[in-house]
N, C-alpha and C positions, 0 to 999 in steps of 0.2 A: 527659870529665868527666860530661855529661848522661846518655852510656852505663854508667858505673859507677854514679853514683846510681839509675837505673833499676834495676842489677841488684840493689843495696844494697838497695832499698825492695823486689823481689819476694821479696827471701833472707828480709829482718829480716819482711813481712807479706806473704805471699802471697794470702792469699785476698782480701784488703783490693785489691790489684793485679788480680788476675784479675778482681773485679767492676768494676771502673774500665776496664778494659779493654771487658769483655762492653760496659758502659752503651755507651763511646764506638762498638763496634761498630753497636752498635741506632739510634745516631745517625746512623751514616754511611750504613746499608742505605736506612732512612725518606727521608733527603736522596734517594738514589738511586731511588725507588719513586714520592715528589713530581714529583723531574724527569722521569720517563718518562711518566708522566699527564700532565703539563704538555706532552710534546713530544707525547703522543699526540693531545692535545684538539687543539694546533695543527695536526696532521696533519690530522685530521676536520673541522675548520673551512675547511680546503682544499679535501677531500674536494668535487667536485663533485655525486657524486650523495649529497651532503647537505644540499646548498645552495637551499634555496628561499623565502629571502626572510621575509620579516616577523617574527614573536616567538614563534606557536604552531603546529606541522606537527602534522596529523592522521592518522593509519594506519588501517588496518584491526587492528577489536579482535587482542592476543593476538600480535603480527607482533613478532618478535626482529628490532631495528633493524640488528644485523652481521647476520643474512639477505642484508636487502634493499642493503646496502652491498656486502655479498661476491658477488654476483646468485646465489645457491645456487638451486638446484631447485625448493625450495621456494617461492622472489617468481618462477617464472617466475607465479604464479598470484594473487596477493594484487590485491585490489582491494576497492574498498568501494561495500559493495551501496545502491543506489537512491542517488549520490551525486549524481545531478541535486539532489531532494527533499532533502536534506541539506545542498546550498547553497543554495538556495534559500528553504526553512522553517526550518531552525537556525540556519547559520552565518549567512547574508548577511541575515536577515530585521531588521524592525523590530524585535522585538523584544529583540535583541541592538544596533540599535544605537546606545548610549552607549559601549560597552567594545570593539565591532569594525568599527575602521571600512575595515576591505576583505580580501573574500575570495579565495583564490589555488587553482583548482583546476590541478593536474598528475600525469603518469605520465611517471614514471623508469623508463629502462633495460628496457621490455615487450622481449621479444621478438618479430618478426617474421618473414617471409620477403619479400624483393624479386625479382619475377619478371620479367626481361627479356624483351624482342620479341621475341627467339629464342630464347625458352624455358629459357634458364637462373637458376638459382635461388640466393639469396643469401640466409644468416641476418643478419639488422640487428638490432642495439638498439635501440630509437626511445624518444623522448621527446612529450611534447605537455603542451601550455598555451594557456591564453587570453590573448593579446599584453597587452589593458588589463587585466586581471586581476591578470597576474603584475608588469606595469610598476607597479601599484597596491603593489604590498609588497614595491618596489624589489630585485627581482630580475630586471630584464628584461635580456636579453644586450646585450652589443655591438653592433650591424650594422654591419657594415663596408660593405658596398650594399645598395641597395634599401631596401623599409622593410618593416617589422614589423607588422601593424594588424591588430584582429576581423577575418575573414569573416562571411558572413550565417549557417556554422554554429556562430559561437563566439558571436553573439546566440541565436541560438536555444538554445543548451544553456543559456545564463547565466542568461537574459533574453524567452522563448520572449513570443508573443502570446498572446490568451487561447486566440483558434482553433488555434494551434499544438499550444499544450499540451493540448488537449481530443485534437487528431488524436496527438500524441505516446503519451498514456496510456490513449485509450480505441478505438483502431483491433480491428480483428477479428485471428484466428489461425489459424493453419496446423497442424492436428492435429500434436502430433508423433509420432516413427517407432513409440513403443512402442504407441502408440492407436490406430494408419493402422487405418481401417476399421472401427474401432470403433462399429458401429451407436449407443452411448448419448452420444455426443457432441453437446455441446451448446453455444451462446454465442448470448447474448444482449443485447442493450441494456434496461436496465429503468429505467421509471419511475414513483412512484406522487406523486398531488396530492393534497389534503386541503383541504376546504371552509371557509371561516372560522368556521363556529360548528360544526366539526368532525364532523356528524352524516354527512356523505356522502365519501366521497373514492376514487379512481378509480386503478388498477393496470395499468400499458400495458406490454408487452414483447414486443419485434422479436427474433424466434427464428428459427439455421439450426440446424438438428439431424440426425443421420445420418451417412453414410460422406460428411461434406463434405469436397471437392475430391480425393477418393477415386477418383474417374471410373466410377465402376459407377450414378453416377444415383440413387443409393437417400439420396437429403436432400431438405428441404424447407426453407423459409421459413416459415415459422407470425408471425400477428398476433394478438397475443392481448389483449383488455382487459375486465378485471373491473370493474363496477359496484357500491359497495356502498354500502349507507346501515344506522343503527346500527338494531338491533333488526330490518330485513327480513332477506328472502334475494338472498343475491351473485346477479347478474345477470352472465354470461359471451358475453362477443363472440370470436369467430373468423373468421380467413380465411386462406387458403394459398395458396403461389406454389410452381411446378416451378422447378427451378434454372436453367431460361433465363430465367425472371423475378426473381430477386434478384439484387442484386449488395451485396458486401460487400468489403472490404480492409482488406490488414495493412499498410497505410501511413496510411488516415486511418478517422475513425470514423462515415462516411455510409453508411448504408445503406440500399437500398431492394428491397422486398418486396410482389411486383405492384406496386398502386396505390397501398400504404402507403412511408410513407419517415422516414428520420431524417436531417435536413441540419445542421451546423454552420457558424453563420454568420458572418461576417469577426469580431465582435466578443467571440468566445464562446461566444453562447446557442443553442440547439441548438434548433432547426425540426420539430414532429413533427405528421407528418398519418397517418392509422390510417383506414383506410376497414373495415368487418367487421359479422358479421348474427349476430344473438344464435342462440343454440345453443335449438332447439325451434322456439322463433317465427320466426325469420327476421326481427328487426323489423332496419331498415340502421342502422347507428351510424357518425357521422364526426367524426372528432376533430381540434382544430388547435387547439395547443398550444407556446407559448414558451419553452422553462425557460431562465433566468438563473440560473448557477450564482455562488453569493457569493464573489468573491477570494480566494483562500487556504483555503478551508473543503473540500478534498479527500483522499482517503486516499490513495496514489501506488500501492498493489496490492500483492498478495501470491499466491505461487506454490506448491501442495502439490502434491509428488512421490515423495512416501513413503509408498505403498500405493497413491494414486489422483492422477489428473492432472487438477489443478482450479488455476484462476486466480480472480483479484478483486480490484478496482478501483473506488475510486467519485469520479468529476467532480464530482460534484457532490451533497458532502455536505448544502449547504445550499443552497439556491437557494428560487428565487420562478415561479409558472408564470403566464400569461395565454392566455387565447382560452377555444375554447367546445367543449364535447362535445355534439355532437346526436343522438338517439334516435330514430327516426321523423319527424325534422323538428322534436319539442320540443328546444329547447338552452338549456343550463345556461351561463353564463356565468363566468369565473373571469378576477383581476384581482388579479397579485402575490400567488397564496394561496403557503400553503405547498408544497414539493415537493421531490423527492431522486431522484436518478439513480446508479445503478450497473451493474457491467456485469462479467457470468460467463462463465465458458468452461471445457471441461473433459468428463473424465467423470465420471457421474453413479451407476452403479449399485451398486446396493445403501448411496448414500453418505447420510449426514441433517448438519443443523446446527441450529446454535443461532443467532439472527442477532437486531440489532433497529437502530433511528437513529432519534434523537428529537431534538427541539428543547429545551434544558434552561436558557431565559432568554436571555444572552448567551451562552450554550455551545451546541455540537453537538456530539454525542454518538455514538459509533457501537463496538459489540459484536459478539463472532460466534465460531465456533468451527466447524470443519468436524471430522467425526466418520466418515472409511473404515470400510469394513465390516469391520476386524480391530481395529478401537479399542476394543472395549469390557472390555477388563484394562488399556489404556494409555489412559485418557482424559486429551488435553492440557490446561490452564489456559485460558480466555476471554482474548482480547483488548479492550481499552476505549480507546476512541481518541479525543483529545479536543482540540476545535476552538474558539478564538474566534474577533474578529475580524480581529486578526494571522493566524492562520493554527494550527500545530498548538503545542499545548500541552504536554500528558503523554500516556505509554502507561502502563494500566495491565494486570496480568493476574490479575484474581481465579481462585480455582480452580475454583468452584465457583459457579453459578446456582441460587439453591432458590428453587422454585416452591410456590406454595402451590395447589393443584386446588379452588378453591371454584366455579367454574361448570361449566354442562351447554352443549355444541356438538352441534346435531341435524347427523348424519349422513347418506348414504343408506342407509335399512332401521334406527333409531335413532338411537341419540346418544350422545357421549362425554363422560367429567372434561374438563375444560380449565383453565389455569391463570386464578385472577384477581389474580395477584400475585406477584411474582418480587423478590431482592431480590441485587445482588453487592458483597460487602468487598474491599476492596486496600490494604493498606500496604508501600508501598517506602521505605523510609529516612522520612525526614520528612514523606513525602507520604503520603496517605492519602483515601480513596473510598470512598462510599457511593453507591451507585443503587439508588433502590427504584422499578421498574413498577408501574403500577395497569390493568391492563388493561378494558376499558369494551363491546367487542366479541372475537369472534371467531365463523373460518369453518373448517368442516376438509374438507379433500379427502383421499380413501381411494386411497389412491398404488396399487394393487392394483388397480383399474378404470380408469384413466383417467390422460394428462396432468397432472402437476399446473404449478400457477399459475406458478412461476416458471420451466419450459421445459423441464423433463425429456423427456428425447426414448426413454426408455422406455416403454410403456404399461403394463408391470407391474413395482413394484420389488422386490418378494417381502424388504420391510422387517420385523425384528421389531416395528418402532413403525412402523407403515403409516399411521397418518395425520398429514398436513401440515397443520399450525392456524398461520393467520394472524392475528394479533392488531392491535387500535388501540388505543391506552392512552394515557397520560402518563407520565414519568419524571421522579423528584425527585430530583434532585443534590447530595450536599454532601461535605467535605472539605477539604483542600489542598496548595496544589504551591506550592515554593519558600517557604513562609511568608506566601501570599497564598489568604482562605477560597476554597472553590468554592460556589456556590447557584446552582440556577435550577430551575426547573421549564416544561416545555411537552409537547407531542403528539408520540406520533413512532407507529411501525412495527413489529411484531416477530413471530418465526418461530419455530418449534419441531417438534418431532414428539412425536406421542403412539403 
């Protein structure tokens, strides 16, 4: 009966049947398309190497998540860069936490090779985690024996001490293969202080430069510390070591040059004694120096490999210095002034930047831009990098620095324009930045005769803009990040070429 009525109703209306049909089709395919997604999600929720615990997994930008589940070619390499400084100032920071309260660093599925005592060889998968970390957001395994617990390197990546961290991000380097021998090679530890009614402040940096560790001999250790007060002329100290008198390493960041030395000490703050005799005069000058770098207030570094091999890093964006620099036996005494430490490596030639760090109130501030000698049809965007007392804030990247030339910089044989004002915009989504420099001094070194200040280990850099202007100024701050204003204003440091 049901079969003849059916046939009745497609005779007497067919197309009225055919679309009753198509609808119930489209019904039954959807049902079928729901339950596959459905079986699939539970499949993936078994999926072990999807499993890690807590409510948000972080990737590297851009990473197609079947990549790294199917282990294709492409996750043998996916990783996310400076994820120390990422757990540390993002994710796990104070600042974040009301909303996170525990962060879970891991790697799924890397490849490896396991090399046996007789020399045979095996590809592994391997995994790694931090035991309390991952126990924290309730994905810690099984044990079925033994236990599970931190070692002292799963504190030190989490949870490093201050002296840790200082040897972690600010140790020396190992030319690498495409630079071996590269006479312009350079790294240095740099520090400058500044006087509290800001009229005098003082530029120290422990330089090896040359074919280091090269084995032809041809490096030195240079001590070099500028003297300046506003309206004189820069006073310049030097002294040199052969490389059986320095020593320097890519495991921590002590180094010592002859009789001068930079120590890190159990709590953080870093030890510098400078022994050196002014350039003409020969008056002795001996420095001992404290700097306390402020908790959280550091840039983690950055590496340019695209044209030229330059590193950069700074411990200590904000800090305090104490002790005394003495001149002949006259000594200047300093007690928590301001101060700021960074620390380069790299080659240099033919290369310039844009650079500056100031104090901007409760902000610290830090700018720069490195310019290879084939940049000038591809100039990159500035970086603005920006600190309170939690730790890092925003990045921003204006494109553009414009400088206003209202002053004159006496030179050797003359004198140059110099900038007295420089100004950089940024809007990123809601956020937004203004910096305007007021520059108050400047000195310029003519890179084409001589060393210049920060350790060039050229003697001539045959630069279209050859001379190196160091500025002291102020910097006024304003904008905002997250819907919170920015303000401050204070002193800071800044660099350029003319």
């Amino acid at each position: 009966m049901i079969r003849l009525l059916a046939i009745r109703n497609l005779t007497l209306n067919p197309w009225r049947t055919l679309f009753l049909l198509f609808g119930f089709s489209m019904g039954v395919a959807v049902m079928i398309v729901l339950l596959s997604v459905g079986e699939a999600l539970m499949d993936q929720a078994k999926d072990e190497k999807l499993v890690g615990g807590g409510q948000i997994t972080v990737l590297p930008e851009g990473v197609d998540v079947e990549v790294l589940k199917t282990g294709g070619l492409g996750g043998l390499f996916f990783s996310i860069d400076h994820a120390r400084f990422i757990h540390r100032q993002l994710l796990a920071s104070d600042r974040l936490s009301d909303v996170v309260s525990a962060v879970a660093p891991q790697i799924e599925g890397k490849l490896l090779y396991l090399r046996t005592p007789d020399g045979q060889e095996a590809s592994v998968r391997a995994g790694g985690d931090i035991p309390s970390r991952t126990a924290a957001v309730h994905a810690a395994p099984d044990v079925s024996k033994g236990s599970w617990v931190d070692d002292s390197l799963d504190r030190r990546w989490s949870t490093p001490t201050m002296a840790e961290l200082r040897h972690e991000i600010d140790h020396f380097h190992t030319p690498p293969l495409e630079v071996a021998h590269d006479p312009s090679w350079g790294e240095w530890h740099y520090f400058n202080v500044l006087s509290p009614d800001g009229k005098q402040w003082v530029f120290v940096s422990f330089i090896v430069a040359g074919d280091v560790g090269g084995g032809s001999g041809k490096w030195r250790g240079q001590v070099l510390v500028t003297l300046h007060e506003q309206g004189a002329p820069t006073r310049r100290f030097t002294s040199s070591a052969l490389p059986a008198q320095v020593r320097y390493s890519t495991s921590d960041a002590n180094v010592r040059i002859g009789e001068s030395r930079v120590d890190v000490l159990e709590d953080g703050r870093y030890a510098l004694h400078a022994v050196a005799r002014e350039d003409g005069t020969h008056a002795p000058l001996a420095l001992d120096l404290v700097v306390a770098p402020a908790p959280g207030a550091y840039f983690p570094g950055a590496a340019v490999t695209s044209g030229v091999v330059s590193g950069y890093v700074v411990p200590a964006l904000r800090a305090g210095a104490t002790g005394t620099v003495c001149v002949g036996g006259r000594c200047t005494p300093y007690d928590d002034v301001q101060a700021y430490h960074d620390h380069n490596w790299g080659v240099w030639r033919g290369v310039t930047w844009e650079w500056g760090a100031a104090r901007a109130g409760a902000y610290t501030v830090l700018y720069g831009r490195v310019e290879p000698p084939d940049s000038v049809g591809s100039m990159q965007p500035l970086f603005v990098y920006l600190v309170d007392g939690k730790g890092f804030v925003a990045l921003f990247r204006p494109r553009i620095i414009q400088y206003v030339l209202g002053a004159t910089t006496r030179v050797a044989g003359g004198s140059i324009r110099t900038p007295s004002r420089a100004t950089m915009l940024d809007v990123r989504g809601t956020d937004t930045l203004r910096l305007a420099l007021d520059f108050e001094d400047a000195s310029a070194t003519d890179t084409r005769i001589g060393m210049v200040e920060r350790g060039d280990a050229l003697a001539a850099r045959r630069l279209a803009r050859p001379y190196f202007v160091q500025m002291k100024g102020t910097a006024t701050m304003s904008g905002r990040v997250q819907g919170i204003p920015l303000a401050g204003k204070g002193s800071g440091f800044f660099e350029t070429y003319r």
